[in-house]
Backbone bond lengths (Angstrom), bond angles and torsions (degrees), N, CA, C in turn:
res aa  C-N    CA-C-N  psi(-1)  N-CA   C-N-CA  omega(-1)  CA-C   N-CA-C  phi
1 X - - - 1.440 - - 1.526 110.80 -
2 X 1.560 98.31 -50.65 1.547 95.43 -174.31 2.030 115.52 -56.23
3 X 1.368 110.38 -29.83 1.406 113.92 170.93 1.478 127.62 -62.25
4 X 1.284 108.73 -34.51 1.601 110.21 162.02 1.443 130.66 -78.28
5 X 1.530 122.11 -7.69 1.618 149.42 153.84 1.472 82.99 -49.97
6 X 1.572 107.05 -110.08 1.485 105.87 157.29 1.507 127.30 38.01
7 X 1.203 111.81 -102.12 1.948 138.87 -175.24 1.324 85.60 -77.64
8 X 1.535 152.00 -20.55 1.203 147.47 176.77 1.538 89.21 -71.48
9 X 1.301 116.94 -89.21 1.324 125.05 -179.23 1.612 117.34 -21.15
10 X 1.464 110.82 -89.21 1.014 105.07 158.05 1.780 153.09 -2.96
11 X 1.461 90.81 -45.38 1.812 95.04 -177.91 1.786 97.35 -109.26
12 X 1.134 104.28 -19.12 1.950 97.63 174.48 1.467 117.30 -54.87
13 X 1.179 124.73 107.17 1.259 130.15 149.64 1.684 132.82 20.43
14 X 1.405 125.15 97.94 1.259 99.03 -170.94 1.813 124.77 -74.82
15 X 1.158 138.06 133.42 1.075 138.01 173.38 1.464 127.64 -32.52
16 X 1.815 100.92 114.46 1.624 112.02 -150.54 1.430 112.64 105.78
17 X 1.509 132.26 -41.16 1.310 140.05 165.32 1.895 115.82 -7.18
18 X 1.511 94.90 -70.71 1.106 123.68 -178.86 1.813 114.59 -56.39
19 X 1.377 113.47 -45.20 1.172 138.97 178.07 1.732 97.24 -61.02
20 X 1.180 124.41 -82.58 1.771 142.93 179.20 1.895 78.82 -45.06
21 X 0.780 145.15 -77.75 1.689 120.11 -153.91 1.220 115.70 -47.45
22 X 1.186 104.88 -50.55 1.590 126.15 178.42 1.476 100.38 -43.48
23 X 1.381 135.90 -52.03 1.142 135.78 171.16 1.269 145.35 -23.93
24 X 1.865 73.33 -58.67 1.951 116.85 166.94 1.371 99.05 -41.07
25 X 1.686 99.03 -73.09 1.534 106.27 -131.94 2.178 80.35 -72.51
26 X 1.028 122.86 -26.15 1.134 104.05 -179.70 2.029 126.16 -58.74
27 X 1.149 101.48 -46.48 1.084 126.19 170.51 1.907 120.12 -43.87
28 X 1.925 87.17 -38.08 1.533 77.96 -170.44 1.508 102.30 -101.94
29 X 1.187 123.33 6.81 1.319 148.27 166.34 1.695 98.69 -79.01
30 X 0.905 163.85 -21.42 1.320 174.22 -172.34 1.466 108.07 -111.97
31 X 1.403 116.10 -15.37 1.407 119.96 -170.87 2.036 94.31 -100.78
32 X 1.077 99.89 -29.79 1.600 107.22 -156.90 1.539 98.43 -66.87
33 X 1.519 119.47 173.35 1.271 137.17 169.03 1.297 117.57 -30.34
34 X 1.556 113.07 -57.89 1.494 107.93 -157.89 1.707 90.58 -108.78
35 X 1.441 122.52 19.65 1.505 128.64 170.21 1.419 109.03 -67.59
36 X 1.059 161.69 -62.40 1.054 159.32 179.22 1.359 120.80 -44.68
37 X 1.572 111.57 -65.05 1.194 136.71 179.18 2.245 104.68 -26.86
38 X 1.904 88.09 -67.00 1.076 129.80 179.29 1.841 96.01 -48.83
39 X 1.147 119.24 -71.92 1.848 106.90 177.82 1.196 125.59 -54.96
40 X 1.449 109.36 -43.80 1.284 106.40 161.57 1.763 131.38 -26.46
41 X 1.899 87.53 -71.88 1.764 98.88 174.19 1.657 116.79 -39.64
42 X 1.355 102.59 -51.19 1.614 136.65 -174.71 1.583 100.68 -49.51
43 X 1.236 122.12 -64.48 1.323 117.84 -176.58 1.425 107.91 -76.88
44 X 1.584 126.46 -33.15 1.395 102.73 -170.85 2.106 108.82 -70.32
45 X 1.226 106.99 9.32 1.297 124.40 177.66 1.252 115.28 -83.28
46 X 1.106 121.36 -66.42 1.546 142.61 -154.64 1.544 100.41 -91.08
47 X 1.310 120.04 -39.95 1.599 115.74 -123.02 1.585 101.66 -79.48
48 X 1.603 123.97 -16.89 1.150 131.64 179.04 1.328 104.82 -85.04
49 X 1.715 133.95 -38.96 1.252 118.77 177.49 1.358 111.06 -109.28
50 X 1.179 107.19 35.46 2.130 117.06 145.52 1.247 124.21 -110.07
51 X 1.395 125.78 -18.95 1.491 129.58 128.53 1.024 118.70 -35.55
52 X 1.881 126.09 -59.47 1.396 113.68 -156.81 1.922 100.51 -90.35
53 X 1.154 116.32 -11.78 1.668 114.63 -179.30 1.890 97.14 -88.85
54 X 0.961 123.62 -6.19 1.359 121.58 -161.28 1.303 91.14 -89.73
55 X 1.844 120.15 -59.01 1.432 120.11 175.39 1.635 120.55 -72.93
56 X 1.674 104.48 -9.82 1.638 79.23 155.05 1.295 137.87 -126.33
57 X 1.598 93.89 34.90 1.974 121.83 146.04 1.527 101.73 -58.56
58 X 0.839 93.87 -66.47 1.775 126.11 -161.47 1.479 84.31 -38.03
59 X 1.385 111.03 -80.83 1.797 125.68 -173.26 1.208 115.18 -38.57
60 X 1.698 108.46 -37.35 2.152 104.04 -162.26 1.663 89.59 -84.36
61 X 1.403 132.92 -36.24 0.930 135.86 -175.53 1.517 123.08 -79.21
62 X 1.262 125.80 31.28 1.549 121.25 -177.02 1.424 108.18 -84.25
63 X 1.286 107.08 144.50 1.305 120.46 -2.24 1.559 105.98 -97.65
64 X 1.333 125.43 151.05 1.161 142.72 -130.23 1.476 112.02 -116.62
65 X 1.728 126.09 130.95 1.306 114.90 178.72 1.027 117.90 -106.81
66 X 1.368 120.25 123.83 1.603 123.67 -116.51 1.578 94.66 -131.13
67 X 1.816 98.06 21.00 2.018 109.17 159.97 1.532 115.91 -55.62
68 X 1.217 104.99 133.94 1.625 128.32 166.07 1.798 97.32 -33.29
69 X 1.506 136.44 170.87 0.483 159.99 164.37 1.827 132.83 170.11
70 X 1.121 108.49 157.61 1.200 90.59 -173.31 1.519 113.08 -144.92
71 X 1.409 127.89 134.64 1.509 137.46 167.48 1.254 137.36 -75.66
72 X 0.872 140.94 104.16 1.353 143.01 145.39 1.637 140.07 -70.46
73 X 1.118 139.41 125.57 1.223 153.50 -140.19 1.560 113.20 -139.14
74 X 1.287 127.06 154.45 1.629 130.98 156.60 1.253 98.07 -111.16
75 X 1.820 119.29 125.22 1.251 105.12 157.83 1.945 127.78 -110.55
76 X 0.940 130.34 112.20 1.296 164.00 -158.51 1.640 89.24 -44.84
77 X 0.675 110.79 157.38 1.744 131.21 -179.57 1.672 110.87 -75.15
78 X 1.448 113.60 -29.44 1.802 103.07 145.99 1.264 127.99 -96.48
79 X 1.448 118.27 15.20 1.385 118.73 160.14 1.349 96.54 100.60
80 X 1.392 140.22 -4.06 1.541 130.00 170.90 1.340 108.20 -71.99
81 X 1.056 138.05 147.27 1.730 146.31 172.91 1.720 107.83 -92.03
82 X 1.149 111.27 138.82 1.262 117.34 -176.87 1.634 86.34 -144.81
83 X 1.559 100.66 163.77 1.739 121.45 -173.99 1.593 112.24 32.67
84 X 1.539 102.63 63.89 1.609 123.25 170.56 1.654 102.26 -85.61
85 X 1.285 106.33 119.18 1.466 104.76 -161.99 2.425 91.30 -139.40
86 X 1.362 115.44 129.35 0.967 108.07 -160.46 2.002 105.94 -122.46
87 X 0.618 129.52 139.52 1.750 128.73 -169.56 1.707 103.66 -141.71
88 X 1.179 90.80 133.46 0.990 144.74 -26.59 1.767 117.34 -69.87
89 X 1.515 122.51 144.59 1.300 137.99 -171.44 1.944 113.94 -30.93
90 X 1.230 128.25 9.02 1.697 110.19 -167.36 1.212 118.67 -48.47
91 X 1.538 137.22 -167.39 1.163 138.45 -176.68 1.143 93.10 -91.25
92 X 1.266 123.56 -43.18 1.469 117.19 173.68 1.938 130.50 -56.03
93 X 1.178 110.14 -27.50 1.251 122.16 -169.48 2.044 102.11 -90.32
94 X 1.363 92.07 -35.64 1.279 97.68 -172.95 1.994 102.60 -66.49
95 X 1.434 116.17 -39.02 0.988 122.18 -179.10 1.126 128.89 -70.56
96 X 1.685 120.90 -29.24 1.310 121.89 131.45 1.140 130.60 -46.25
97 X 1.238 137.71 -32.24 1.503 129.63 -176.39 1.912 96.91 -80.78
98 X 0.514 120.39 -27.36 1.853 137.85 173.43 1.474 97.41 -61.28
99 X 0.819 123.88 -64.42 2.039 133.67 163.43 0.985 118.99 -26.54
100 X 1.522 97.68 -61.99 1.687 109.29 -167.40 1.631 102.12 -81.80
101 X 1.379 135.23 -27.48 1.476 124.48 -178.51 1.627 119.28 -74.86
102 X 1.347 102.05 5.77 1.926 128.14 164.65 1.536 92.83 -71.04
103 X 1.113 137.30 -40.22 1.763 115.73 -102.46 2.105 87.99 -125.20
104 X 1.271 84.28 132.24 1.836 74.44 169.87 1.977 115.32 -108.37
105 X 0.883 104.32 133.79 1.581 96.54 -169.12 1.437 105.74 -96.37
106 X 1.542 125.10 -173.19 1.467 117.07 -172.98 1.480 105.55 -69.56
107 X 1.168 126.67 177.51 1.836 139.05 146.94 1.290 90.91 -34.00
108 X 1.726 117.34 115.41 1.726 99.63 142.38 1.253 106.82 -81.03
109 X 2.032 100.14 178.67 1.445 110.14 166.17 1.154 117.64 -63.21
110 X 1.177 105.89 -179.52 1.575 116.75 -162.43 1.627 126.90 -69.68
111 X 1.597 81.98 -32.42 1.735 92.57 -164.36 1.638 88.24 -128.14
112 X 1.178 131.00 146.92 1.515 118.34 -11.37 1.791 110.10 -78.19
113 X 1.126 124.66 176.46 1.575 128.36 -170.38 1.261 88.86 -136.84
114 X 1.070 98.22 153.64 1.579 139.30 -89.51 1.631 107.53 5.69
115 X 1.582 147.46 131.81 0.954 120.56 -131.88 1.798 70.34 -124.70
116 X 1.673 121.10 156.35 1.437 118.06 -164.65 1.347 100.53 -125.79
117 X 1.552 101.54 126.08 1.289 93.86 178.33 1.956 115.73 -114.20
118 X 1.371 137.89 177.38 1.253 107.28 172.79 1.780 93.33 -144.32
119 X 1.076 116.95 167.14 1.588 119.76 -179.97 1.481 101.90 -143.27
120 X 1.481 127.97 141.45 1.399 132.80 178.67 1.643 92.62 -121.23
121 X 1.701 96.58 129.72 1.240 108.07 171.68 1.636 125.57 -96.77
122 X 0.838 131.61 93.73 1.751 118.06 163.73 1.378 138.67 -130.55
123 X 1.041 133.29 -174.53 1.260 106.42 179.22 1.524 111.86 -158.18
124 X 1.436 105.86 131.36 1.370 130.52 177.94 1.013 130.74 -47.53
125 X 1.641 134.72 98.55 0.992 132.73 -168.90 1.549 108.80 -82.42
Protein backbone atom coordinates (compact mmCIF):
# COMPACT_ATOMS: atom_id res chain seq x y z
CA UNK A 1 0.00 0.00 0.00
CA UNK A 2 2.54 2.25 1.23
CA UNK A 3 4.26 2.00 -2.52
CA UNK A 4 1.30 3.15 -4.39
CA UNK A 5 1.01 6.43 -1.80
CA UNK A 6 4.39 6.70 -3.21
CA UNK A 7 3.75 6.47 -7.35
CA UNK A 8 0.50 8.30 -6.13
CA UNK A 9 2.58 11.07 -4.86
CA UNK A 10 4.99 11.04 -7.19
CA UNK A 11 3.00 11.32 -10.58
CA UNK A 12 0.35 14.02 -9.04
CA UNK A 13 0.73 17.21 -10.48
CA UNK A 14 2.84 19.80 -8.97
CA UNK A 15 0.90 22.72 -7.44
CA UNK A 16 0.16 25.50 -10.11
CA UNK A 17 0.55 22.68 -12.85
CA UNK A 18 -2.97 22.97 -13.64
CA UNK A 19 -2.93 26.81 -13.43
CA UNK A 20 0.48 27.14 -16.13
CA UNK A 21 -1.62 24.81 -18.67
CA UNK A 22 -4.42 26.85 -18.54
CA UNK A 23 -2.06 29.51 -19.66
CA UNK A 24 -0.86 27.32 -22.50
CA UNK A 25 -3.96 26.41 -23.80
CA UNK A 26 -4.88 30.13 -23.47
CA UNK A 27 -2.02 31.49 -25.19
CA UNK A 28 -2.24 29.14 -28.05
CA UNK A 29 -5.81 30.01 -28.38
CA UNK A 30 -4.69 33.70 -28.89
CA UNK A 31 -2.14 32.41 -31.30
CA UNK A 32 -4.83 30.59 -33.54
CA UNK A 33 -6.78 31.97 -36.60
CA UNK A 34 -9.71 33.43 -35.11
CA UNK A 35 -7.20 34.55 -31.92
CA UNK A 36 -6.65 37.88 -32.79
CA UNK A 37 -9.79 38.73 -34.34
CA UNK A 38 -11.27 37.41 -30.90
CA UNK A 39 -8.76 39.97 -28.62
CA UNK A 40 -9.30 42.49 -30.54
CA UNK A 41 -13.33 42.31 -29.95
CA UNK A 42 -12.28 41.37 -26.24
CA UNK A 43 -10.27 44.38 -25.58
CA UNK A 44 -12.28 46.88 -27.44
CA UNK A 45 -14.77 45.62 -24.55
CA UNK A 46 -12.99 45.45 -21.46
CA UNK A 47 -9.99 47.53 -22.04
CA UNK A 48 -11.45 50.88 -20.62
CA UNK A 49 -13.02 49.20 -17.55
CA UNK A 50 -9.74 47.12 -16.70
CA UNK A 51 -7.90 50.24 -16.43
CA UNK A 52 -10.52 51.73 -14.32
CA UNK A 53 -10.99 48.30 -11.90
CA UNK A 54 -7.18 47.90 -11.99
CA UNK A 55 -6.77 51.49 -10.28
CA UNK A 56 -9.42 50.77 -7.98
CA UNK A 57 -7.62 47.50 -6.73
CA UNK A 58 -4.75 49.56 -6.54
CA UNK A 59 -6.83 52.37 -4.39
CA UNK A 60 -8.95 49.85 -1.91
CA UNK A 61 -5.67 48.22 -1.34
CA UNK A 62 -3.15 50.98 -0.23
CA UNK A 63 -0.78 50.80 -0.02
CA UNK A 64 -0.62 48.33 -2.69
CA UNK A 65 1.66 45.34 -3.89
CA UNK A 66 2.04 46.33 -7.08
CA UNK A 67 3.69 42.47 -8.23
CA UNK A 68 3.10 41.35 -11.80
CA UNK A 69 0.61 38.82 -11.87
CA UNK A 70 -1.41 37.26 -14.10
CA UNK A 71 -5.18 35.78 -14.79
CA UNK A 72 -6.58 33.35 -16.53
CA UNK A 73 -10.23 32.69 -17.22
CA UNK A 74 -12.72 30.25 -19.34
CA UNK A 75 -14.97 32.19 -21.31
CA UNK A 76 -18.40 30.41 -21.84
CA UNK A 77 -20.15 30.62 -25.12
CA UNK A 78 -22.29 33.77 -23.79
CA UNK A 79 -19.33 35.52 -22.92
CA UNK A 80 -19.59 35.11 -18.96
CA UNK A 81 -16.14 33.82 -17.53
CA UNK A 82 -16.20 31.08 -15.20
CA UNK A 83 -12.87 29.37 -13.41
CA UNK A 84 -11.01 32.91 -13.17
CA UNK A 85 -8.08 31.73 -11.33
CA UNK A 86 -5.11 34.48 -10.75
CA UNK A 87 -1.14 33.70 -9.77
CA UNK A 88 0.22 34.64 -8.10
CA UNK A 89 -2.81 35.20 -5.31
CA UNK A 90 -2.20 39.30 -4.08
CA UNK A 91 -4.96 41.32 -2.76
CA UNK A 92 -4.67 43.01 -5.71
CA UNK A 93 -4.90 40.19 -8.26
CA UNK A 94 -7.50 38.51 -6.28
CA UNK A 95 -9.60 41.73 -6.66
CA UNK A 96 -9.27 41.72 -10.16
CA UNK A 97 -10.42 38.35 -10.62
CA UNK A 98 -13.60 39.66 -8.47
CA UNK A 99 -13.93 42.39 -11.45
CA UNK A 100 -13.71 40.25 -14.06
CA UNK A 101 -16.55 37.61 -12.66
CA UNK A 102 -19.01 40.98 -13.22
CA UNK A 103 -17.96 41.29 -16.70
CA UNK A 104 -19.45 39.62 -19.89
CA UNK A 105 -17.00 39.49 -22.79
CA UNK A 106 -17.85 39.12 -26.59
CA UNK A 107 -19.08 35.49 -28.14
CA UNK A 108 -15.86 33.58 -28.35
CA UNK A 109 -15.09 31.30 -31.24
CA UNK A 110 -16.26 28.20 -31.29
CA UNK A 111 -13.49 25.94 -30.71
CA UNK A 112 -11.93 25.45 -28.21
CA UNK A 113 -15.05 25.43 -25.51
CA UNK A 114 -14.94 26.76 -22.90
CA UNK A 115 -12.75 29.16 -24.83
CA UNK A 116 -9.39 30.32 -22.42
CA UNK A 117 -8.37 33.37 -22.13
CA UNK A 118 -5.23 34.77 -19.97
CA UNK A 119 -4.16 38.51 -19.08
CA UNK A 120 -0.66 39.50 -17.43
CA UNK A 121 -0.79 42.26 -15.10
CA UNK A 122 2.09 44.75 -14.36
CA UNK A 123 2.96 47.85 -14.19
CA UNK A 124 5.39 50.29 -15.58
CA UNK A 125 7.30 52.19 -13.59
Amino acid sequence: MSVLLALALQLAPAAGSDFHARVTQAKLAEGAATGPAYQKQMWDRIGNPTTDAYKSCLASNAPADRSPFTLVADVMADGRLAQIEVQPQTPIARCMAGQFATWMLPAPPASPAPYPVEIDFSIKN
